[in-house]
C-alpha positions in Angstrom: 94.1 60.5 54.7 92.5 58.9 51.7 89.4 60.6 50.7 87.0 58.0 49.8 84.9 58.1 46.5 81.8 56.3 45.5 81.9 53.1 43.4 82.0 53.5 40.1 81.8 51.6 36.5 80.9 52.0 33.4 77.5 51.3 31.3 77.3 51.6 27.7 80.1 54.4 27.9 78.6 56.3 30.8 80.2 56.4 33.6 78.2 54.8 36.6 78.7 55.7 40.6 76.6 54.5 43.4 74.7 57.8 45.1 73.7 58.3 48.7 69.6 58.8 49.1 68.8 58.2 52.6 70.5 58.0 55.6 71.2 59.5 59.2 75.1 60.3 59.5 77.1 60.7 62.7 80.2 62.8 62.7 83.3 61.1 62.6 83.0 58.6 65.3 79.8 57.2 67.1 80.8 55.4 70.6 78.4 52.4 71.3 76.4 52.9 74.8 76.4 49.3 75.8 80.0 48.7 75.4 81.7 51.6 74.6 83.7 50.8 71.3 84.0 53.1 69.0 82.1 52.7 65.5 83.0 53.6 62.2 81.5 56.9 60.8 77.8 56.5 59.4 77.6 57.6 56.3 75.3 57.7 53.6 73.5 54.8 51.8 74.3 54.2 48.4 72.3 53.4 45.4 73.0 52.6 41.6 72.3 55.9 40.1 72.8 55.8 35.9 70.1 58.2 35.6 72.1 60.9 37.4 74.5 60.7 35.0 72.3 61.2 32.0 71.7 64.5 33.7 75.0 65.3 34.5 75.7 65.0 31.3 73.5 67.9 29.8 74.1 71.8 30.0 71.9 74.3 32.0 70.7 77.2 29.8 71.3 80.1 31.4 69.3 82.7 31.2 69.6 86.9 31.5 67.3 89.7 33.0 66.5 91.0 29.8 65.0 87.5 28.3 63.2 87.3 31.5 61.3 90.1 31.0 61.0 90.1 27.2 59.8 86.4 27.6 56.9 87.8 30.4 56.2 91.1 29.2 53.7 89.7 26.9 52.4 86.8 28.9 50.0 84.4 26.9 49.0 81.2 27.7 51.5 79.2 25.7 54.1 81.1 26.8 53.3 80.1 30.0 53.3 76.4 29.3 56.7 77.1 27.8 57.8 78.5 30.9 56.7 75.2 33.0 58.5 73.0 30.6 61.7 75.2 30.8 61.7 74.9 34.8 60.2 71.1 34.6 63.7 70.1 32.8 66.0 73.0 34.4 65.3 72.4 37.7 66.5 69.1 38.0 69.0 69.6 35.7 71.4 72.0 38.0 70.4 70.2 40.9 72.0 67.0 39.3 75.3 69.1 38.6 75.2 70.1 42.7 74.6 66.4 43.7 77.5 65.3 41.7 79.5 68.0 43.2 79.1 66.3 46.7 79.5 63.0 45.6 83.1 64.1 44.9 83.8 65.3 48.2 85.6 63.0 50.7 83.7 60.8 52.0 84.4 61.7 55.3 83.3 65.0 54.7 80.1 63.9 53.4 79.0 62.3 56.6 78.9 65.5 58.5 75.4 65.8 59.7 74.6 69.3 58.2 76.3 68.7 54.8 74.6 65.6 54.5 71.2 67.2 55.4 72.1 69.4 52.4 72.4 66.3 49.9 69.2 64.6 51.0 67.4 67.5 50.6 68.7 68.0 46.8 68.6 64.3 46.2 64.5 64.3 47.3 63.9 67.4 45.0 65.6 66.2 41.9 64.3 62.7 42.2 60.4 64.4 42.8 61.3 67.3 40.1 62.5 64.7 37.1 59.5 62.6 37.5 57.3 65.3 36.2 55.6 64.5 33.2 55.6 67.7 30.5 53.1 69.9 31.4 50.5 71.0 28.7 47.6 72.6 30.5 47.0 75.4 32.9 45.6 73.3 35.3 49.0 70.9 35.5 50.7 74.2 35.6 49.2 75.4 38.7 49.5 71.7 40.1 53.7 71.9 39.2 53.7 75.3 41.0 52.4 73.8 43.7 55.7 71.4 44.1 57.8 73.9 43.4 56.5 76.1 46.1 56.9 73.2 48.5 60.3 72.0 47.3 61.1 76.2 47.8 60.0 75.8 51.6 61.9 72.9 52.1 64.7 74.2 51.0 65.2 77.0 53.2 67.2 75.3 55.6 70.2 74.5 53.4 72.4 78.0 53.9 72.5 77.6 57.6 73.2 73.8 57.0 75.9 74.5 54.7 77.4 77.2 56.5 77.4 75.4 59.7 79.2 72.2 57.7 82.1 74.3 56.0 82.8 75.1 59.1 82.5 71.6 61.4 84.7 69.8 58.3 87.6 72.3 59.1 90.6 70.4 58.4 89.2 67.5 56.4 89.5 69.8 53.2 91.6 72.8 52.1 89.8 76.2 52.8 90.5 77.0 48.8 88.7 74.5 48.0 85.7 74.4 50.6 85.1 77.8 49.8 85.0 77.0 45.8 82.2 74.4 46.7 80.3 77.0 48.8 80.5 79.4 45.8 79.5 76.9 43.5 76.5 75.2 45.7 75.2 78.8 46.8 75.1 80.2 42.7 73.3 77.5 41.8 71.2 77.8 44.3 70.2 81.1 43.4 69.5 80.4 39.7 67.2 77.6 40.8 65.2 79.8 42.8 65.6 82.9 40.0 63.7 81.0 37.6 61.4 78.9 40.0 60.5 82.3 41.6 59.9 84.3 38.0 57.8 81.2 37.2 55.9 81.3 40.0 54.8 85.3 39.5 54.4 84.9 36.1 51.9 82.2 36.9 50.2 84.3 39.7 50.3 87.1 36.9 48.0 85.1 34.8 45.3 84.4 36.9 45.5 87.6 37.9 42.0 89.8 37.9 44.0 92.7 36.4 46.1 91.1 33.7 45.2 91.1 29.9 47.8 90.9 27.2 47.7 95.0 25.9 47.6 96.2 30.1 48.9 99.9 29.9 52.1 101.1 30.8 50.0 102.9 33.7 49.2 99.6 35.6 50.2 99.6 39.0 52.0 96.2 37.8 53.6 97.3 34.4 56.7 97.7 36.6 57.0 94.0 37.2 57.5 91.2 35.1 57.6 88.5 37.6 59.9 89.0 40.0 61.9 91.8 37.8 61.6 95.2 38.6 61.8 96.8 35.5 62.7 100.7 37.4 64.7 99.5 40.1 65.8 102.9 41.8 68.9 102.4 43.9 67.8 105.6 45.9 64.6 104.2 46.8 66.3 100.8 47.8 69.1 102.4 50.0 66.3 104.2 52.0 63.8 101.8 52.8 66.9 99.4 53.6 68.4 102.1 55.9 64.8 102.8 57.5 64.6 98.9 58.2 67.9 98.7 59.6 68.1 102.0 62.2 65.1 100.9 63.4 66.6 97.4 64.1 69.7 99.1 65.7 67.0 101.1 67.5 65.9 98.4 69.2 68.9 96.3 70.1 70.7 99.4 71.2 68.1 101.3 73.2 66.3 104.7 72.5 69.5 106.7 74.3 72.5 105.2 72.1 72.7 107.9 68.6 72.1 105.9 65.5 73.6 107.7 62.6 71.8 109.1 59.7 72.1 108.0 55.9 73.3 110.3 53.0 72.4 109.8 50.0 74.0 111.8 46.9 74.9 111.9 43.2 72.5 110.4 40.5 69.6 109.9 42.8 67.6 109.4 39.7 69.8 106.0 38.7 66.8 103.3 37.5 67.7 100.0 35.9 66.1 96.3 35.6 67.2 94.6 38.5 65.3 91.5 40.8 64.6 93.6 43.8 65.0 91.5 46.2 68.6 90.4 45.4 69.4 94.3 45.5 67.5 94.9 49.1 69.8 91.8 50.2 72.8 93.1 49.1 72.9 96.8 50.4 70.7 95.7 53.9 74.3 93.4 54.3 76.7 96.5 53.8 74.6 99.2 55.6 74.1 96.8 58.3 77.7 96.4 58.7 77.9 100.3 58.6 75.4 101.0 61.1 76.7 98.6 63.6 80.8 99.6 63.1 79.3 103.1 63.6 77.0 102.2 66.8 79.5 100.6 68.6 82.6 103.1 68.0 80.5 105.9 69.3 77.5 105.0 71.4 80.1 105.5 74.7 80.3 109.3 72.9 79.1 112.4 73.5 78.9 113.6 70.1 76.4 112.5 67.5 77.8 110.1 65.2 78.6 110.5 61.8 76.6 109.7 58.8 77.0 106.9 56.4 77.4 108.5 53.2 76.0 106.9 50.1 77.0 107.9 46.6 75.0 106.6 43.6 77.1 107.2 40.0 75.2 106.6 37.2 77.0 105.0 34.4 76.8 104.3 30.3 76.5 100.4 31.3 76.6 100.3 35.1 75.1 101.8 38.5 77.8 101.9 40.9 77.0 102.8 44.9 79.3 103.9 47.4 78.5 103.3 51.0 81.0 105.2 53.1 81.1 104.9 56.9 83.7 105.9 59.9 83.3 102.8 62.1 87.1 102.6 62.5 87.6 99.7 59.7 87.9 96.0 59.5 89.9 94.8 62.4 93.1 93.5 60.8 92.2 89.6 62.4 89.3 89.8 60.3 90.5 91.3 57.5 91.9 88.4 55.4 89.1 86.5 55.9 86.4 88.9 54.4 85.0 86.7 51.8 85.6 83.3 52.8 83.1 81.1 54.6 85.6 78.0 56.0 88.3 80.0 57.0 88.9 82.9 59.6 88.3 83.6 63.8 85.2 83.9 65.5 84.3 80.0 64.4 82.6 78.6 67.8 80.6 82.2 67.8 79.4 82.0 63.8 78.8 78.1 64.8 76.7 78.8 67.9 74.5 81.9 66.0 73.8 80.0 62.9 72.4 76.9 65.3 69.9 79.8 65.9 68.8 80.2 62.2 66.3 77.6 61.7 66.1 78.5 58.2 67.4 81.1 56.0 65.9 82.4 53.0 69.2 85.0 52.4 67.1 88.2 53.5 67.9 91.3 55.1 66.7 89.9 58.3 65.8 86.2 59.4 65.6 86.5 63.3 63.5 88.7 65.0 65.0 91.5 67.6 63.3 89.8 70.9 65.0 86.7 70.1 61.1 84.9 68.6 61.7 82.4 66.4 60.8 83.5 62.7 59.8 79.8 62.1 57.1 80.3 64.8 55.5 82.6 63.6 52.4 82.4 60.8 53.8 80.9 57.5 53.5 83.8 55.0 51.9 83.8 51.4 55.3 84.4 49.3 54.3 84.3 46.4 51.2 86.1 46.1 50.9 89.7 44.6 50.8 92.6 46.7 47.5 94.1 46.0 48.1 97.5 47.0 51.7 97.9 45.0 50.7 94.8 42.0 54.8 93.5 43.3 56.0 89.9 43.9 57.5 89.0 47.0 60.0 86.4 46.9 61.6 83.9 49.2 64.2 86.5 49.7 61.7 89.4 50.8 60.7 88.2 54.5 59.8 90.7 56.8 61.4 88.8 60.1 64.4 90.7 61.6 68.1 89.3 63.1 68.9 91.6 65.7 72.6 92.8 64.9 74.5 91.2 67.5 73.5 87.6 66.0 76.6 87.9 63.5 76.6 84.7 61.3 80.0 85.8 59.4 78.3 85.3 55.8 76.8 88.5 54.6 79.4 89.8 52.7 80.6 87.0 51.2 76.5 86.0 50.4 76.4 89.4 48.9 79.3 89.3 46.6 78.0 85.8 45.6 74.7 87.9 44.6 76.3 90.9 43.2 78.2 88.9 40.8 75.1 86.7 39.5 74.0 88.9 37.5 78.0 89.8 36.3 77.9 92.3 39.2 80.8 92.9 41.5 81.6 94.2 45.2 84.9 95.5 46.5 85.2 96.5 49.7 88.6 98.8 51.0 89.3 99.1 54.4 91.2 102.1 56.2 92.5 100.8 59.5 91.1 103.8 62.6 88.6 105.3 60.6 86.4 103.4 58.1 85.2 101.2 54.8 84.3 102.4 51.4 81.7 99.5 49.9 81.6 99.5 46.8 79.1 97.4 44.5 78.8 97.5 40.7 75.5 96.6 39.0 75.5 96.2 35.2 71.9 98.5 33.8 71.3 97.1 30.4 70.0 93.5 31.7 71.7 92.0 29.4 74.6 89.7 31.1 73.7 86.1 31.3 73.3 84.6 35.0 76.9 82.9 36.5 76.9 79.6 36.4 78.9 76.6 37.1 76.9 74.8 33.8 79.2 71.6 34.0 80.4 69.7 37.3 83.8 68.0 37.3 83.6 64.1 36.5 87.2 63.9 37.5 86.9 61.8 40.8 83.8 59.4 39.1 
């Protein structure tokens, strides 16, 4: 099969291609109603696109935790017109890498509803974010926060959308290589949303009632600098994600079936820089998994169930945590397929439970327990300061729940993406009849620079 490409040419020594903008795609074939013939795939429209490639042509800057919160710590009104301008040019500068990407798929592929509702939706935002003149006033900041905070809602549809697609183009592309695009889509997106989201607390920050440049260390917001948490305590984080998560088990399983405790030991004192949120995603995954290996291998039992034991080792450079449970392992099917998003069983089930994900913002939880739609309910204020605890929340820090029998087959692989942004890692060993060790690394001193994919291949333009 020949895997079509966009047009191309050449301009002044640039290379040119022709980019989809709009269009409404049909998979593979569409079968005319009046006379039944079939018709050649839909795909998207194309346009003459040279200014893509001027993009495409710069490097992102990527950034670390620790110039985050140096950068904030001592927020001043120039800084934050600095800021603007760093996420007025950045913005649309890693979405034209991602574009680019998908113009290298297959054409074929490309068409597929979901993926293509990806591409229109990155297309729109880099088209709206480049057109943005520099920004030199606090006024035209607070105008630019307000586009990114709707690009941000828009875009909360694109990790069911792209999950669902990886899995509809089975067999169009290699699984090696649908899972590399996944990777590379899914870290980008996250760095867009790192810096849009610090941006957008740093801005709240300064028209804060309580902020002043020489606020004391005492503040109930001197632990936050935008959306870092400067004492991020993985103690704290393992129980209020545990807490969250029992009490979902709680109520998919019924009050009668034992849920099993947490046990938390070792450096219980462990703090480090960290954006919370990414943390709270990452161990809600693994002690969801725990809690419901657990559940299930022992609700039919007499005896109480055994605990999920967490260990917290407190390291020169890192925080490593252990989450131990005895759910009987990863069944050996499954196994193989741990990490990968295209490939593995279960397809038609992850299909059908993602179709029920209207929009997913990677959180802990995204549907509620009862089956209500977290889209119907009252849109949130995500980016306004807690006034009670002076912290952030984030797109990532919605308090909607999935119940834990809507598996969507993407948490761990999610998490690993997240663990190793900030030069993290996650391992997980399995012992076949008894249980997992989980085991995720996080580096303490803030100072690893995010991972990013800063250049996209130009091979196929």
């Amino acid at each position: 099969m020949l895997a079509l490409r966009p047009a191309t040419g050449t301009r002044n020594g640039l290379s040119r291609t022709v980019l989809p903008l709009t269009s409404a795609p049909q998979r593979c074939r569409v079968h005319n109603a009046a006379d039944k013939s079939p018709q050649p795939p839909r795909g998207p429209m194309w346009r003459p696109s040279t200014v893509l490639d001027d993009w495409v042509q710069q490097e992102a800057r990527p950034i670390s935790l620790r110039q985050l919160t140096f950068f904030g710590r001592t927020l001043t009104e120039s800084r934050l017109i600095s800021s603007a301008n760093y996420v007025r040019t950045e913005l649309p500068l890693r979405i034209s890498h991602r574009i680019r990407d998908m113009q290298t798929l297959p054409y074929v592929v490309l068409t597929n509803d979901n993926l293509s509702h990806v591409y229109e939706l990155y297309y729109k935002a880099f088209d709206k974010l480049r057109r943005i003149p520099e920004v030199k006033t606090v006024e035209e900041n607070d105008r630019f926060c307000d586009v990114i905070k709707g690009t941000l809602g828009e875009h909360l549809s694109v990790i069911p959308h792209l999950a669902m697609g990886v899995l509809e183009i089975q067999g169009l592309m290699k699984p090696e290589e649908t899972d590399k695009f996944m990777l590379t889509l899914l870290r980008s997106r996250i760095s867009r949303r790192v810096i849009a989201e610090q941006h957008l607390a740093l801005s709240e920050t300064f028209h804060s009632p309580w902020h002043f440049p020489d606020a004391k260390d005492d503040d109930h917001s001197a632990d936050f600098v935008g959306e870092v948490f400067l004492r991020c305590n993985a103690k704290e984080v393992v129980e209020q994600c545990a807490t969250t998560t029992r009490s979902l088990m709680q109520q998919s399983y019924g009050s009668e079936v034992a849920i099993p405790e947490v046990k938390i030991e070792g450096h219980t004192d462990a703090t480090f820089p960290y954006i919370l949120s990414h943390l709270q995603y990452i161990v809600g995954e693994l002690l969801r998994n725990s809690f419901q290996a657990v559940t299930e291998q022992r609700k039919h039992k007499e005896s109480p169930p055994p605990p999920i034991e967490v260990l917290i080792c407190d390291t020169a450079q890192h925080v490593i945590i252990r989450i131990s449970d005895q759910g009987g392992g990863v069944p050996r099917e499954i196994l193989p397929y741990l990490w990968s998003f295209s490939k593995g069983p279960r397809r038609r089930m992850r299909l059908e439970n993602l179709n029920k994900v209207p929009k997913l913002a990677a959180t802990l939880q995204e549907l509620r327990v009862d089956g209500t739609d977290a889209e119907q309910e009252p849109t949130p204020k995500p980016f306004d300061r807690d006034a009670a605890t002076g912290k952030h929340p984030s797109s990532l820090s919605t308090l909607t729940a999935r119940s834990p029998d809507l598996r969507l087959g993407i948490g761990l692989p999610m998490s690993r993406i997240y663990a190793e942004y900030w030069a993290g890692s996650l391992e997980l060993h399995s012992l076949e009849g008894y249980g997992v060790d989980a085991f995720l690394q996080i580096p303490k001193l803030g100072n690893k620079n995010e991972r990013l994919t800063t250049r996209a291949s130009m091979n196929a333009v």
